[in-house]
C-alpha positions as CSV (number, residue, x, y, z in Angstrom):
1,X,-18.2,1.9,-39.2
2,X,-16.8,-0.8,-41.2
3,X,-15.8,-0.2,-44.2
4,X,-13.8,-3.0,-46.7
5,X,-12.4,-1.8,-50.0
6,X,-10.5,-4.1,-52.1
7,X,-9.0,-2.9,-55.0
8,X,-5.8,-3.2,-57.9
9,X,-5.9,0.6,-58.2
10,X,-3.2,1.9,-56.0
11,X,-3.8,5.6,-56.2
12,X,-7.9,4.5,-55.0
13,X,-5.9,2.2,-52.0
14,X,-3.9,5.1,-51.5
15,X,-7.5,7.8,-51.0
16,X,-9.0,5.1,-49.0
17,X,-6.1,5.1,-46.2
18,X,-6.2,9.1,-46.2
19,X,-10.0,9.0,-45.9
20,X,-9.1,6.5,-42.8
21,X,-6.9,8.9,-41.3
22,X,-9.2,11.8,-41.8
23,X,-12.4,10.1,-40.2
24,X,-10.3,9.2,-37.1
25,X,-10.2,5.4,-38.1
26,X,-7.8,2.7,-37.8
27,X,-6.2,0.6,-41.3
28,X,-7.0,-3.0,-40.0
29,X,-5.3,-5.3,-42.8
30,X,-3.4,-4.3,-45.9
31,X,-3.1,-7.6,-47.6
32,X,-2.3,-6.7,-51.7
33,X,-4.4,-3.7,-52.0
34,X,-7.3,-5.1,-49.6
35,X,-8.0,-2.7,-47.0
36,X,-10.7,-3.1,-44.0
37,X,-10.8,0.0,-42.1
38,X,-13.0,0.2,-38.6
39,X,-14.0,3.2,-36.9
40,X,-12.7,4.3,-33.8
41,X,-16.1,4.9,-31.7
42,X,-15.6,5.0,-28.0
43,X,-11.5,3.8,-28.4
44,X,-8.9,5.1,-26.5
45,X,-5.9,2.7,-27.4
46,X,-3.1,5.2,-28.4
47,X,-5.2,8.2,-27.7
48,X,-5.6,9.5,-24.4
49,X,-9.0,9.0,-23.0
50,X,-11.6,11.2,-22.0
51,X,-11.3,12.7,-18.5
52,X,-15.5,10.8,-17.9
53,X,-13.8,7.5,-19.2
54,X,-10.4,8.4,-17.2
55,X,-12.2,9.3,-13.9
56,X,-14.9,6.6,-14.2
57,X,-11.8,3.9,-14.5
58,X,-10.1,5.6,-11.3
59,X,-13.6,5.0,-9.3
60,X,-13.6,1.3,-10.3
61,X,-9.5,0.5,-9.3
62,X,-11.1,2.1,-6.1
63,X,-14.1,0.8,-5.2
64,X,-12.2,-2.7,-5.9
65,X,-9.6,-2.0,-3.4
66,X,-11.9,-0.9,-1.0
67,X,-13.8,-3.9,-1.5
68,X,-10.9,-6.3,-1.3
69,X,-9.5,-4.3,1.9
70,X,-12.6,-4.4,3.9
71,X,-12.4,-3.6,7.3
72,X,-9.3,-5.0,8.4
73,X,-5.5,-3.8,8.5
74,X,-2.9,-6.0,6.4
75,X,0.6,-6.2,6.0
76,X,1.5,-4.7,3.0
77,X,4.6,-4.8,0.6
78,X,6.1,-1.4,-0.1
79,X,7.0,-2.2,-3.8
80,X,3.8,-3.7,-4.2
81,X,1.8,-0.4,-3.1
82,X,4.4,1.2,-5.5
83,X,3.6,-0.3,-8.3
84,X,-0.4,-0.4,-7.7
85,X,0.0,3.2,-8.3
86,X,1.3,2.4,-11.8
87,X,-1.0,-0.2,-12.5
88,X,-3.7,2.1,-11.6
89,X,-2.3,4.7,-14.1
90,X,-2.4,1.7,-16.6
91,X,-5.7,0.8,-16.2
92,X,-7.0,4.6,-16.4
93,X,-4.9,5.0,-19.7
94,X,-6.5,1.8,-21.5
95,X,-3.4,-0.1,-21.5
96,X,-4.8,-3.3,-20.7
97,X,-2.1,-5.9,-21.2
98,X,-0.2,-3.9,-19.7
99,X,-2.2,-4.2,-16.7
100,X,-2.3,-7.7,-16.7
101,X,2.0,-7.4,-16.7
102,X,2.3,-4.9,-14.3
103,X,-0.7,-6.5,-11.8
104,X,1.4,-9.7,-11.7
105,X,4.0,-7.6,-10.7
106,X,2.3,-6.7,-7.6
107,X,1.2,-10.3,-6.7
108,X,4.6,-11.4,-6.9
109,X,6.0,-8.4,-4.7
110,X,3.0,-9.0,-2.2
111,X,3.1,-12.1,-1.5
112,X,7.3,-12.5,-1.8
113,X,7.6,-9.4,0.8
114,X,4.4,-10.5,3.3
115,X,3.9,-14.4,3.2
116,X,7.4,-15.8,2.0
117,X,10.0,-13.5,2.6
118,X,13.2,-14.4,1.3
119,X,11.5,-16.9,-0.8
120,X,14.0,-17.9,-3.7
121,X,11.5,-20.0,-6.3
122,X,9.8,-18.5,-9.4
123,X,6.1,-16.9,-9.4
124,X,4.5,-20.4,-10.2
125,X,5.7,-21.9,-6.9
126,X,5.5,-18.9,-5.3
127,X,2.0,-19.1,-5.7
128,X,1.8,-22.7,-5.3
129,X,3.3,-22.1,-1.7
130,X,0.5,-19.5,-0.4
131,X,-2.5,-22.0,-1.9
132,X,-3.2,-18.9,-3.9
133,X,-6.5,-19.1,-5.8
134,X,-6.3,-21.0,-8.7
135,X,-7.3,-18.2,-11.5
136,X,-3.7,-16.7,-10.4
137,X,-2.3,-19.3,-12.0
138,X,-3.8,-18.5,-15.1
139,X,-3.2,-15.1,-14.5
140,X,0.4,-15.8,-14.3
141,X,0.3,-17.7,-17.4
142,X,-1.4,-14.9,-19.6
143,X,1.3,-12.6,-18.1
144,X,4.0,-14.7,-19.5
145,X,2.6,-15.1,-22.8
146,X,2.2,-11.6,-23.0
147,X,5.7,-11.1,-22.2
148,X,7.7,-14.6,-23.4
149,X,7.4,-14.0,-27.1
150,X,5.9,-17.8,-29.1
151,X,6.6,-16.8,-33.0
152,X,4.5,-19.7,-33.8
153,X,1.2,-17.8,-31.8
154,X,1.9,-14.7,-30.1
155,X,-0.3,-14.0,-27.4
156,X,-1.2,-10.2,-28.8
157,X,-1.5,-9.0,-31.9
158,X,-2.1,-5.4,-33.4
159,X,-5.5,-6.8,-34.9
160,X,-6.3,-7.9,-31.7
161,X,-5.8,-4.1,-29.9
162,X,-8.3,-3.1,-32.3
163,X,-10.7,-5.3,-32.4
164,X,-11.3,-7.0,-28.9
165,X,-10.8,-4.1,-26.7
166,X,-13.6,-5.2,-24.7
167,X,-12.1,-9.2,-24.1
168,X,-8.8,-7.2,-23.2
169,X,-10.7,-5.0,-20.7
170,X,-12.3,-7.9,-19.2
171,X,-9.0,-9.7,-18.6
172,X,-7.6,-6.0,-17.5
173,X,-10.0,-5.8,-14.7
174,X,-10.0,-9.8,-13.5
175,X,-6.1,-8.9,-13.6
176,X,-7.2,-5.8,-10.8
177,X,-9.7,-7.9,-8.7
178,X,-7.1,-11.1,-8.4
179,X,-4.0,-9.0,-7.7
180,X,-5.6,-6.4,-4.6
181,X,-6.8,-10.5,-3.6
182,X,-3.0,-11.1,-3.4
183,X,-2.4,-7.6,-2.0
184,X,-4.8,-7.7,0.9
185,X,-3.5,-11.5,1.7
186,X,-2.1,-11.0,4.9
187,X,-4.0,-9.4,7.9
188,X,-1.9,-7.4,10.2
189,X,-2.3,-7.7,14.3
């Protein structure tokens, strides 16, 4: 449901936000007395999920670990697996730039604790050093954004929660497949 009500008549702006809040909908833009209000079918930002939505996101972290684990035994960084727990809490809530944040935060751990330890550089030549794959580059990059504030364009906007949940899942779940990459880097003997 999309529903766009522009008018001068505050007391009818003022109805159309209650009716907004009443039909479990989201105000999108308040510009003058322009209002565009969305329905919230199938969205779980703010609100808690459902426990199918929760349990079928838990099954997908998973099945990608198991994937990216395979057979084989690795060394493995103990803040790392610490905070894959969070990230998988993340990822079940819906917070999905958060996941991208907090997934980096694993690579980084990782690979510091179980290719380079003690190395001293920043995550960019961290990753540099390994030969990591490329798209952790740009993984790294939409972490910062997300995190180093640019005025002129930020890298998230409130619209942006709203509206492209599904782009932000997308990137949420690349985020999970390229960090248990990093995770699972080092076999063990």
């Amino acid at each position: 449901m999309d529903i766009c009500v522009w008018s001068k008549d505050y007391s009818f702006s003022t109805f159309c936000v209650y009716y907004a809040l009443i039909q479990n909908s989201v105000i999108l833009n308040i510009k003058g007395f322009g209002i565009v209000i969305v329905g919230l079918q199938n969205m779980d930002h703010i609100e808690h999920p459902s426990s199918e939505i929760w349990e079928q996101r838990r099954c997908w972290f998973e099945a990608v670990a198991e994937k990216a684990q395979g057979e084989g035994s690795y060394l493995l960084s103990e803040q790392a697996c610490a905070l894959t727990a969070d990230v998988q809490a993340t990822f079940c809530a819906g917070a999905w730039a958060g996941v991208i944040i907090l997934s980096m935060a694993v690579v980084d751990a990782a690979l510091r604790e179980t290719e380079i330890p003690g190395f001293k550089g920043n995550t960019k030549k961290l990753l540099e050093a390994v030969n990591a794959n490329h798209r952790l580059q740009a993984m790294r990059k939409r972490r910062n954004e997300l995190v180093h504030m640019d005025s002129e364009k930020p890298a998230l906007t409130v619209d942006q929660q709203w509206t492209e949940r599904d782009k932000l899942e997308r990137e949420a779940r690349e985020a999970i497949e390229l960090m248990f990459e990093a995770f699972f880097f080092s076999p063990g003997v």
